[in-house]
FIGUNU-156934 format. One record per residue (C-alpha): x, y, z; residue in three letters; residue number from 0. Coordinates in nm, 3 decimals, padded with zeros to 5 digits, always signed. Layout:
<kelos>
X,Y,Z,r,k
X,Y,Z,ALA,NUM
...
</kelos>
This chain:
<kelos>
X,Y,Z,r,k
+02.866,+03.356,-00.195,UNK,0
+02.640,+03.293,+00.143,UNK,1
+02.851,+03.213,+00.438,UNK,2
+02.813,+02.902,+00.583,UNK,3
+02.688,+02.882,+00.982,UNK,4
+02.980,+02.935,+01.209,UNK,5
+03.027,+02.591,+01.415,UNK,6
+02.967,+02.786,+01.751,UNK,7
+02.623,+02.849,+01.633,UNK,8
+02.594,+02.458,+01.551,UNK,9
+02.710,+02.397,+01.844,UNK,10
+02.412,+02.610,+02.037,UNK,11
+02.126,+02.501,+01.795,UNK,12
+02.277,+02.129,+01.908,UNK,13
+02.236,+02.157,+02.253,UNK,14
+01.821,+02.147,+02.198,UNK,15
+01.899,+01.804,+02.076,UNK,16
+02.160,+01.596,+02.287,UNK,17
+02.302,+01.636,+02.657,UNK,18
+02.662,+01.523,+02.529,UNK,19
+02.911,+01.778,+02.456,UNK,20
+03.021,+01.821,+02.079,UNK,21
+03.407,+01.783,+02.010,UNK,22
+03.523,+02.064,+01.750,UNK,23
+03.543,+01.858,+01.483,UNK,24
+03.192,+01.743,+01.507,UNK,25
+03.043,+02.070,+01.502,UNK,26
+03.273,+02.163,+01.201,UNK,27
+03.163,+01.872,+01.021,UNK,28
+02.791,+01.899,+01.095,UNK,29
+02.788,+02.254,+00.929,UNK,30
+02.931,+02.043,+00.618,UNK,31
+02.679,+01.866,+00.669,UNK,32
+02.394,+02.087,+00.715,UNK,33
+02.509,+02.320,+00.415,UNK,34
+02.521,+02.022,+00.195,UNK,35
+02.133,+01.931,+00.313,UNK,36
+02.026,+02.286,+00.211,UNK,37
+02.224,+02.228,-00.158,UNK,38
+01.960,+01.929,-00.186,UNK,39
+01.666,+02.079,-00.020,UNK,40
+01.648,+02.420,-00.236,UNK,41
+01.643,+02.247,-00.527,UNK,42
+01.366,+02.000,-00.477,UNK,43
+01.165,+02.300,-00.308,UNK,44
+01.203,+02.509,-00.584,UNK,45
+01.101,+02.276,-00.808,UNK,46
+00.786,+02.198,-00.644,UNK,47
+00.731,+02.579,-00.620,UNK,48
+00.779,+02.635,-00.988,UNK,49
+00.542,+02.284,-01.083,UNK,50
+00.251,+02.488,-00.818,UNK,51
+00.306,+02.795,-00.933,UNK,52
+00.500,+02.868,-01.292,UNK,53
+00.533,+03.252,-01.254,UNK,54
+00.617,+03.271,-00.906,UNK,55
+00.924,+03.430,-00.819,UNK,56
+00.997,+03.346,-00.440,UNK,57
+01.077,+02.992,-00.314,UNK,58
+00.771,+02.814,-00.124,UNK,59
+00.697,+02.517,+00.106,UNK,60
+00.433,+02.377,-00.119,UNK,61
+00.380,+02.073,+00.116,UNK,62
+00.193,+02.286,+00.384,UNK,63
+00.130,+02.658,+00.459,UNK,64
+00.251,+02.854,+00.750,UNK,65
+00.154,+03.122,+00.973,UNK,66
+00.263,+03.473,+00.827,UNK,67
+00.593,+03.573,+00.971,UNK,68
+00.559,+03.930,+00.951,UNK,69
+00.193,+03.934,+01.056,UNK,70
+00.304,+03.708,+01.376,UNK,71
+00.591,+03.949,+01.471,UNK,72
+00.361,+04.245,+01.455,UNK,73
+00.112,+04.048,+01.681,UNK,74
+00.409,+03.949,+01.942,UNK,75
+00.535,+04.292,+01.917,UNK,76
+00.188,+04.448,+02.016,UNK,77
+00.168,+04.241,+02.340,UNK,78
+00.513,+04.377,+02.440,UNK,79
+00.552,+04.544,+02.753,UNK,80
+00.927,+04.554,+02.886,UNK,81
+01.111,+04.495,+02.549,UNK,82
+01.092,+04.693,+02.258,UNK,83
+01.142,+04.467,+01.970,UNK,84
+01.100,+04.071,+01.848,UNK,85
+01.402,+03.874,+01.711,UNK,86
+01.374,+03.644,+01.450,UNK,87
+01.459,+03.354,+01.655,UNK,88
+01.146,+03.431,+01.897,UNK,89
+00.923,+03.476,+01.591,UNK,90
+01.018,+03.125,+01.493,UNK,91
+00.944,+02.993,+01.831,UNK,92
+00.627,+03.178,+01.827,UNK,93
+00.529,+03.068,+01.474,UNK,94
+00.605,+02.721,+01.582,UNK,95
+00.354,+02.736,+01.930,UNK,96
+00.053,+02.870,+01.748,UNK,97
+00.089,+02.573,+01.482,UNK,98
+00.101,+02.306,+01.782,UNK,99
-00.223,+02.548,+01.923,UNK,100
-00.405,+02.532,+01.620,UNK,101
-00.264,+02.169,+01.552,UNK,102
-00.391,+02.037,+01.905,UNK,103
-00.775,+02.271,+01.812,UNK,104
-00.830,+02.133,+01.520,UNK,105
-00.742,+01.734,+01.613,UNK,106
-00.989,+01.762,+01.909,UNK,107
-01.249,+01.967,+01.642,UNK,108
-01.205,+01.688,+01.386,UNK,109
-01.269,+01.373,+01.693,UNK,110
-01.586,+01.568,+01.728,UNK,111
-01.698,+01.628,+01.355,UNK,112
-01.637,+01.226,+01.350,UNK,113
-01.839,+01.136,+01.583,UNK,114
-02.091,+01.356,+01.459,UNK,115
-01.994,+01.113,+01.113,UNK,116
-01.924,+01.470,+00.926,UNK,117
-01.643,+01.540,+00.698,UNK,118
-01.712,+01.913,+00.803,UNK,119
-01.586,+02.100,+01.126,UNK,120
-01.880,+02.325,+01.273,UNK,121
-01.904,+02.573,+01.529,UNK,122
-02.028,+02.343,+01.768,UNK,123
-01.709,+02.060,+01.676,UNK,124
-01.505,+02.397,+01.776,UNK,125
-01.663,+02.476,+02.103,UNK,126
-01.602,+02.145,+02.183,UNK,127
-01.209,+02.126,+02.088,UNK,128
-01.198,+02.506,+02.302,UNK,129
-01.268,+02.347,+02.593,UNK,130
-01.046,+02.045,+02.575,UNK,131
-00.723,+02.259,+02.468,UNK,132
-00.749,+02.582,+02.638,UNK,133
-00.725,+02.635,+03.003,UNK,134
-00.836,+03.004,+03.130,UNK,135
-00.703,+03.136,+03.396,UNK,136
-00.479,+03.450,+03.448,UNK,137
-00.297,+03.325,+03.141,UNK,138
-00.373,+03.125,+02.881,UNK,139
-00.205,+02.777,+02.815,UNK,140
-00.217,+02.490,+02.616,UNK,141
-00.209,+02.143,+02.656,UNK,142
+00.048,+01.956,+02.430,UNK,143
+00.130,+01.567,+02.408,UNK,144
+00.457,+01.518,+02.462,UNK,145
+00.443,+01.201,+02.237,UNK,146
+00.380,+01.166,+01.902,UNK,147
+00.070,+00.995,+01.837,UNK,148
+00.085,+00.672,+01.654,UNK,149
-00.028,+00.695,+01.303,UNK,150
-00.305,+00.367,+01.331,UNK,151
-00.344,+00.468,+01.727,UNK,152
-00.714,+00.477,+01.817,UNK,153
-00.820,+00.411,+01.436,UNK,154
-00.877,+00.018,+01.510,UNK,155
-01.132,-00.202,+01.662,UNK,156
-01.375,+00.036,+01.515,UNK,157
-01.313,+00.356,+01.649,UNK,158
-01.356,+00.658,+01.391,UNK,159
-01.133,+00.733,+01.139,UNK,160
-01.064,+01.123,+01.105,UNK,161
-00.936,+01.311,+00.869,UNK,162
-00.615,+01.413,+01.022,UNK,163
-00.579,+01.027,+01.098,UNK,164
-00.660,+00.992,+00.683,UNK,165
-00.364,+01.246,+00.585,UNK,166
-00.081,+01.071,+00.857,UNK,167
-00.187,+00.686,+00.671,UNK,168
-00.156,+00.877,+00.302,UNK,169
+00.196,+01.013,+00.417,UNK,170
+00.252,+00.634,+00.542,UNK,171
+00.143,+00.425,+00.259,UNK,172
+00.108,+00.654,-00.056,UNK,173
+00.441,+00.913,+00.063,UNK,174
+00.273,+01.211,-00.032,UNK,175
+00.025,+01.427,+00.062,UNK,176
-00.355,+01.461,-00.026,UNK,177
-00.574,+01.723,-00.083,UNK,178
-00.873,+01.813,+00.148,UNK,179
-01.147,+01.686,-00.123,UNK,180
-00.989,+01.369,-00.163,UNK,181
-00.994,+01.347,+00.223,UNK,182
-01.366,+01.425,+00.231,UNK,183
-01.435,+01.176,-00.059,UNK,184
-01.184,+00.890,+00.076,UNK,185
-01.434,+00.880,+00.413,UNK,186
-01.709,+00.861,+00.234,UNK,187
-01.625,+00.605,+00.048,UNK,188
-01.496,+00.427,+00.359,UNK,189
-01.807,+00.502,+00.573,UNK,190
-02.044,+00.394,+00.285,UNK,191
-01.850,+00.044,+00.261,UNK,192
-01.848,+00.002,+00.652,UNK,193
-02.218,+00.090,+00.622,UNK,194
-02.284,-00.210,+00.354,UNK,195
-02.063,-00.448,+00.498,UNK,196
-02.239,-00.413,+00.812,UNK,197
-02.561,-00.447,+00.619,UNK,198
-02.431,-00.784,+00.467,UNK,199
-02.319,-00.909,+00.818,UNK,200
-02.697,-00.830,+00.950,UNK,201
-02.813,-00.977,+00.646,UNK,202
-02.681,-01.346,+00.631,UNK,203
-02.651,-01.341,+00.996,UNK,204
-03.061,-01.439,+00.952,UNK,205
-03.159,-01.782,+01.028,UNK,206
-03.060,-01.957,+00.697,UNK,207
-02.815,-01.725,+00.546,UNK,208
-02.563,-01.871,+00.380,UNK,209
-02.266,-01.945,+00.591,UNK,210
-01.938,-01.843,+00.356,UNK,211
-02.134,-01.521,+00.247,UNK,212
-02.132,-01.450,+00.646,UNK,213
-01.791,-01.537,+00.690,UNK,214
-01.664,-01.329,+00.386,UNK,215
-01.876,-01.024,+00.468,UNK,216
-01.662,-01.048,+00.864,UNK,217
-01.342,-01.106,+00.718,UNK,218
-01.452,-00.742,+00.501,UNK,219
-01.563,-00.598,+00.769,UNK,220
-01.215,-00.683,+00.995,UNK,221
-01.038,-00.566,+00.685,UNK,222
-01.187,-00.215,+00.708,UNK,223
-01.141,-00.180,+01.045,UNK,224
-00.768,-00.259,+01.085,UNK,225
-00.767,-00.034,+00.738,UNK,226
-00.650,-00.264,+00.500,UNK,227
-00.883,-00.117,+00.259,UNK,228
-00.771,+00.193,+00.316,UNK,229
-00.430,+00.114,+00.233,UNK,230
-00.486,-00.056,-00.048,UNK,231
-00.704,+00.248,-00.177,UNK,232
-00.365,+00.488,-00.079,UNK,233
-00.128,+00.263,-00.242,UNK,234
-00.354,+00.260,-00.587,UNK,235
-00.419,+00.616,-00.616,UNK,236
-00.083,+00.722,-00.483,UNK,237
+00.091,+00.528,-00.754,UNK,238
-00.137,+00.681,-00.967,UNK,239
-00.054,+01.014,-00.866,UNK,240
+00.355,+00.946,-00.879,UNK,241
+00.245,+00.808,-01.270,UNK,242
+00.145,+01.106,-01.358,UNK,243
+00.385,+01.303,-01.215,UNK,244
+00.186,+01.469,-00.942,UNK,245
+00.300,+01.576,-00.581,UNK,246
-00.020,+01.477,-00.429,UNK,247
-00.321,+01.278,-00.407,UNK,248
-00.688,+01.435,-00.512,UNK,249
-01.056,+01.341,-00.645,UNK,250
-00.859,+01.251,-00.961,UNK,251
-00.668,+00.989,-00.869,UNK,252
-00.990,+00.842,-00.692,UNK,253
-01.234,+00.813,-01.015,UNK,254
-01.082,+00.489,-01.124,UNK,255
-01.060,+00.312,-00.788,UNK,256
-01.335,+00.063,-00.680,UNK,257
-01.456,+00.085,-00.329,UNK,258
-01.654,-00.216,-00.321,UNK,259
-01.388,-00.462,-00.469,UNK,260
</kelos>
């Protein structure tokens, strides 16, 4: 039987996370606690890993992948120069910087593909995120928010709606994630209904145009810009998705939707 953690290393892993001190019972308890998460974590995981992949023998995080752990110890061990060796607990750490890195490259890449109005990151949306996120000098460092963004922040009053933006309101209103083909079809779909909307607003805004058709095509238009549309298309093909006993959204669930209604 695996031994629990020892409530002295609760206690350490604890200090990252409040100033207060933690009475003896409390750290006792929260390794209850934290055993009793992993008894309901495993088993969900390992579910998922068997639905993604019948035959596979090791448990997986099917929700995202990670950097390789033994690939990124080798890496840190190679730029070494006083210590001989790499504990687990730095790998982690490390592991969990060069997601932020990559996280932080590829939001800035993705601003720029947008405003390019490309569902596709190119060299040139890269150059672009390189020089907003790395800072050369003798050493190399990166420049993180220390806040999390907010999940509509900058995606109203018609600013551009990225992908990474698409996959934080899917977690929001759907509760699961989507795959990167429904992401590239979902703005699409949303860019060719902003573009007709705005081609309705043009249209009856004409000397004799017919009033409510004006008024319905800038109540549309409001709608897609504060993303009610976009919701509603999350909600429908997430439910959709939970019907048919999927752990994601993709092209699938999108067939049946209808963008223009």
């Amino acid at each position: 039987m695996a031994k629990p953690y020892s409530p002295s290393h609760i206690g350490a892993v604890a200090g990252s996370f409040t100033e207060m001190r933690l009475a003896g019972a409390v750290k006792s308890r929260l390794v209850e606690l934290m055993v009793d998460e992993v008894g309901r974590m495993v088993p969900d995981m390992e579910s998922a890993t068997l639905n993604a992949t019948p035959d596979k023998k090791t448990l997986d995080d099917t929700n995202r992948t990670r950097l390789n752990y033994n690939r990124t110890r080798e890496l840190m061990i190679a730029q070494l120069s006083d210590l001989e060796s790499v504990g687990s607990e730095a790998v982690q750490a490390g592991i969990e910087h060069l997601e932020k890195f990559m996280k932080k490259i590829l939001n800035n890449a993705e601003q720029a593909a947008a405003k390019d109005r490309v569902a596709t990151i190119k060299p040139r949306h890269l150059e672009v995120a390189e020089k907003g996120v790395i800072v050369v000098d003798e050493s190399i460092s990166v420049e993180e928010s220390e806040e999390e963004e907010d999940v509509l922040e900058g995606q109203v009053s018609g600013s551009a709606l990225t992908p990474l933006a698409l996959r934080r309101l899917c977690k929001t209103f759907a509760q699961m994630p989507i795959t990167d083909s429904a992401v590239e079809e979902l703005l699409l779909w949303y860019y060719e209904v902003v573009d007709e909307t705005g081609h309705n607003i043009r249209e009856h805004a004409q000397l004799g145009g017919n009033p409510a058709s004006f008024i319905d095509a800038l109540d549309k238009m409001k709608d897609l810009m504060m993303l009610g549309w976009m919701r509603r298309m999350l909600v429908k093909a997430g439910e959709d998705a939970k019907e048919r006993g999927y752990k994601r959204i993709d092209v699938e669930q999108l067939i049946h939707l209808d963008a223009f209604e």
